[in-house]
Every structure is written in structure tokens, then in C-alpha cells.
N, C-alpha and C positions, 0 to 999 in steps of 0.2 A: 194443196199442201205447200208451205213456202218455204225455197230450200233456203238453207244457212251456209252463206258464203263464206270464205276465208276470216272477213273481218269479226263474224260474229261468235267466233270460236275461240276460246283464249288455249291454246296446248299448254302440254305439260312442259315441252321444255319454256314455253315463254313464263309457264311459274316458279320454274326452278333459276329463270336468270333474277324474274322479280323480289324474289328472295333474296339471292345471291349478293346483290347490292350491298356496297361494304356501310360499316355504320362509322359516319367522322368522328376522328377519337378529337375529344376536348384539348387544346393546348396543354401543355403542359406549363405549371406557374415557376415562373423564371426564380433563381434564387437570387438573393442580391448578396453583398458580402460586408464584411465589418472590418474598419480600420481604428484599430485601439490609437490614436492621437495623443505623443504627450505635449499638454496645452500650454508647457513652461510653467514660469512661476507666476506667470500675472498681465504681463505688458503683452498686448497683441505685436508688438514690435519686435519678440523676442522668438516669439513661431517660427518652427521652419519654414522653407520653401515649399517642403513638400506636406507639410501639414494645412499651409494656405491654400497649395491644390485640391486636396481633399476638402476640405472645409468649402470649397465654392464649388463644389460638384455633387456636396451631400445632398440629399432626401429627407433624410432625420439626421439632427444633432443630438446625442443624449450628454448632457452633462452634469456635472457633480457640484458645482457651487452655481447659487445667481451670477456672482461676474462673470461666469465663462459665454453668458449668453451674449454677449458683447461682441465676442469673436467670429459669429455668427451672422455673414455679409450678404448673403443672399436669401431666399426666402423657404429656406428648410425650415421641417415641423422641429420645433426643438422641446426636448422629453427631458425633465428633470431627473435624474437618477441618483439624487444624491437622498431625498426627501420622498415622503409619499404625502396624499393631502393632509396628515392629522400632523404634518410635521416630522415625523419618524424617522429617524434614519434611516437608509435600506440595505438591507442583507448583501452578503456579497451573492448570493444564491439567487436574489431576487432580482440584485442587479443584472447577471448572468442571462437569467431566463428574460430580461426585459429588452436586453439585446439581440438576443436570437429570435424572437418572436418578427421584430421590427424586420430583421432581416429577410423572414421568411418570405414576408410581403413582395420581396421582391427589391427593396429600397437597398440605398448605398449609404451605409449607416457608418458616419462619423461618432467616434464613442471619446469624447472629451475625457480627458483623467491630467489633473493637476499633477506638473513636473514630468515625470518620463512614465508613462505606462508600465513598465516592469522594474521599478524602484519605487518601493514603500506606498504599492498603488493595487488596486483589485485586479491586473490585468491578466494577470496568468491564468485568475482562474476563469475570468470571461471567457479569455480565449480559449480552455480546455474546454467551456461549453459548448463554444462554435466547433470547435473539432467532433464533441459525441454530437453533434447536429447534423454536421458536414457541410458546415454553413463556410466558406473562404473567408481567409481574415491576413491584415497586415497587421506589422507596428510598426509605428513612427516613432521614434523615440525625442523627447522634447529635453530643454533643458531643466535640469532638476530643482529646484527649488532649497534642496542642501546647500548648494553653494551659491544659487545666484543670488538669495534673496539675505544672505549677513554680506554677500559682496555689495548690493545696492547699499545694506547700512553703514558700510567701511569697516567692516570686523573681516577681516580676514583667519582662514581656520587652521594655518598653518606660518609658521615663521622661523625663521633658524636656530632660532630659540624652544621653539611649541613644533615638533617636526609630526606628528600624529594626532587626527581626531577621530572620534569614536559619534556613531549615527543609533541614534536610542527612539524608537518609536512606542509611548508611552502610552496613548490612549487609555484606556481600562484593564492593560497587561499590570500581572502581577512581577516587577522586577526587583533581582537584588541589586539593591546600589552598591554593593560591598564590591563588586564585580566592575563598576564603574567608576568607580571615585579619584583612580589614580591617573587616568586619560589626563596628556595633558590637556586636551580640550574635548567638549561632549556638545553634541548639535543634538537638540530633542524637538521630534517633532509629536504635535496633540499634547502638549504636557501646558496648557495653558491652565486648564481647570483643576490642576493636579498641584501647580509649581510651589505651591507652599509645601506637601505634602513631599514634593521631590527634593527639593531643599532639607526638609530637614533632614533626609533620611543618608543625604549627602556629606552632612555635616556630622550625622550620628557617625557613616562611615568614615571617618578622618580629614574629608574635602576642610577647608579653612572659611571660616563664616563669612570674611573681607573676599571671599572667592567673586572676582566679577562676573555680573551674568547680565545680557541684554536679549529682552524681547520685541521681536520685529512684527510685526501684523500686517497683510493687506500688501507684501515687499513687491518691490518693484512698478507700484503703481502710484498713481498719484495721489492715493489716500492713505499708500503708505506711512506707516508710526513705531517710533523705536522709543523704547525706556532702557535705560540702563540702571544697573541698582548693584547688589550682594547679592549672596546665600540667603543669609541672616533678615533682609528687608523685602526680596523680590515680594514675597506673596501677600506686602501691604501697599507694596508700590503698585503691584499690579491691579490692585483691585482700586486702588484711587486713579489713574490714567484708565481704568473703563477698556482692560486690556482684553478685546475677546478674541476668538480663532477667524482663521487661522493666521497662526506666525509661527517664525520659527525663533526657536531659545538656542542661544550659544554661550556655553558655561564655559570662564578659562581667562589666561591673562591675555589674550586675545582680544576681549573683551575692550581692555584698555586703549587699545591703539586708533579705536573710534574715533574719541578726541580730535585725532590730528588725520585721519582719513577720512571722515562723513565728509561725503561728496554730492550725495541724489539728496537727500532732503534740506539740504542749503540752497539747490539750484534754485535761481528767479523763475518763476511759474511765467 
């Protein structure tokens, strides 16, 4: 009979250690986090300092117009969110979800938004997103496009004369002009496809037909384009100058002092 030595015998404690063996938990997937970036009114010249850190450290860029992709120096995937493929605008909801996702991955997501991220821009509610996510997020606040972009045209919005303007974001809102007509100046932004519609409803209000109003398109950059016109003429001027978004309109005798301050689109190229 052939005895069985130590080795050919497995005990019970050697099956309780073989078991016992811990099981390697999987990494856990890192979060990344999102900095709502405001991307100014146009000129990559006009970015903060701290928006040009971010921007060369991102992962993903998402942005909201084709030109922002410009600002885009390094070689981050950049996600259009302004559009989907059939052209569409995108929801603020979708926008939202389309940032957190990105985030999730793990990436350092730059989220481009024309002029300052929490002025007449989606980013509150992006950011609420990232908060029910628990996603990290900054803002950078950029310069706004209310002021810089009638500053490149030389309309200034205020003067000692015109001591208050009023900031009317028009899009597809149902407003009453009756509400606004007496400002002595009104900056409208999205009101391109409307401004015949705005006008008159300005003028039903009291506003005076000879009321000066100038449309800035594209401000601050070098394809920037300004019309100046009335109440009474904008919405045939505008549509012979081929005037499309975005720009911004400044209704007021403000308007006037163009003239003699246009200074960026005189400059020698």
C-alpha cells in the first residue's frame, strides 16, 4: 500500500486560506470635472488668462457657435453643442446632459459659452446638472458681449445725456414693448430675425420712427459688420446688408455718436 505523504494531501485549513483569497476590486473610474468658460464676445485676444489655462489643458471642448472652434489650440475632441446633426438647435436639457456625460468619462471638459457663462447664457442650468451628477465644475466668467461688441462698433450705451440701458433678450419670448419703449437706450440680443417685428411694435409703443438703431454681427472680430438705419427702415436695411446672427442691436440716440467714434472697422487690416 502506498502511504500519502504531507504533499499529497490538501487539509482543510489549506482550503479555507484558498478561498479566503481577497477578489481585486476593479479601479474605480476617476470623475473629470467641467468649467463653464465665458468665451468673450469673439476675438481670442479678448479671453481671460484663466480661460486660455483651461482651454490648453481640456480633453473635450464643447461649443456653441462654429467660430468658437478657433479658440481651440491644442488637440482636444471638440463637441458642437450648439447644433445636432440635422441642424437643430439643442435644448438647454440636452445641452446639460451632453456635458455631464463627457464628464463622466473622466475628461476635463471645457464648455465654451459666448460672453460670460451666467449672463443671457445656459449656464446655470448646466451647472445645476453637474451638481444632481456630482460632477465638479468652475466658472470663468468672460467678457460679455452686451458691452464689448457696440464698444468695437463705437456706440457707446451710456452718456451724460442717455444715463441707463435696458438688456432685452428676444429670441422667440413673447415681450411687451409697452414695458420698454421709454429706456433711454435698449441692447437686444437674438432679435435679428424678429427686428422688423420689434420695431414696429416699438413705434406702436410711443418709441419715434427716426429712433436710431445699429446692428452689429460677428462684433469684435474681423468679419465683423455694422448697419445703422431707424425704427421705421431697420427691417428693409436689414435684410438688403444680408444681416444674420449673431449680433447685437442697440436701439437709442446712442446710436448717433458712431459717426464720430467707429474706430475697429476703419482700422487698416
Amino acid at each position: 500500500m502506498t502511504k500519502k505523504t504531507r504533499n499529497d494531501v490538501t487539509t482543510t485549513t489549506e482550503l479555507r486560506e484558498e478561498t479566503a483569497q481577497p477578489v481585486a476590486k476593479k479601479p474605480e473610474k476617476k470623475m473629470g470635472r467641467v468649467s463653464f468658460v465665458g468665451a468673450g464676445p469673439g476675438d481670442a485676444r479678448l479671453l481671460t488668462v484663466r480661460a486660455a489655462e483651461l482651454l490648453a489643458a481640456a480633453d473635450v471642448v464643447i461649443i456653441e457657435s462654429p467660430e468658437q472652434a478657433a479658440l481651440v489650440t491644442n488637440d482636444a475632441e471638440i463637441i458642437d453643442g450648439g447644433v445636432n446633426a440635422d441642424g437643430v438647435v439643442l435644448t438647454h436639457a440636452v445641452r446639460a446632459k451632453l456635458v455631464v456625460k463627457h464628464a463622466k468619462t473622466g475628461a476635463n471638459v471645457v464648455r465654451l459659452m459666448t460672453g460670460a457663462p451666467f449672463t443671457y447664457a445656459t449656464g446655470p442650468e448646466e451647472a445645476l446638472a453637474c451638481v444632481k451628477a456630482d460632477v465638479p465644475f468652475e466658472v470663468v466668467p468672460g467678457i460679455s458681449s452686451v458691452g464689448a461688441v457696440p464698444a468695437y462698433a463705437g456706440v457707446p450705451l451710456t452718456t451724460k445725456q442717455n444715463r441707463e440701458f435696458k438688456v432685452v433678450s428676444v429670441g422667440d419670448a413673447n415681450i411687451d414693448w409697452t414695458e420698454h419703449a421709454n429706456h433711454d437706450t435698449l441692447v437686444l440680443l437674438s432679435a435679428v430675425n424678429r427686428i422688423g417685428e420689434v420695431a414696429a411694435a416699438l413705434v406702436e409703443a410711443g418709441r419715434s420712427p427716426e429712433t436710431p438703431i445699429s446692428m452689429t454681427r460677428l462684433g469684435t472680430t474681423t468679419q465683423q459688420e455694422t448697419i445703422v438705419s431707424t425704427l421705421a427702415d431697420i427691417a428693409a436695411d436689414a435684410k438688403k446688408a444680408g444681416m444674420t446672427p449673431p449680433a447685437i442691436t442697440v436701439i437709442g440716440d446712442v446710436v448717433a455718436l458712431r459717426e464720430s467714434l467707429s474706430w475697429f472697422e476703419t482700422k487698416p487690416l
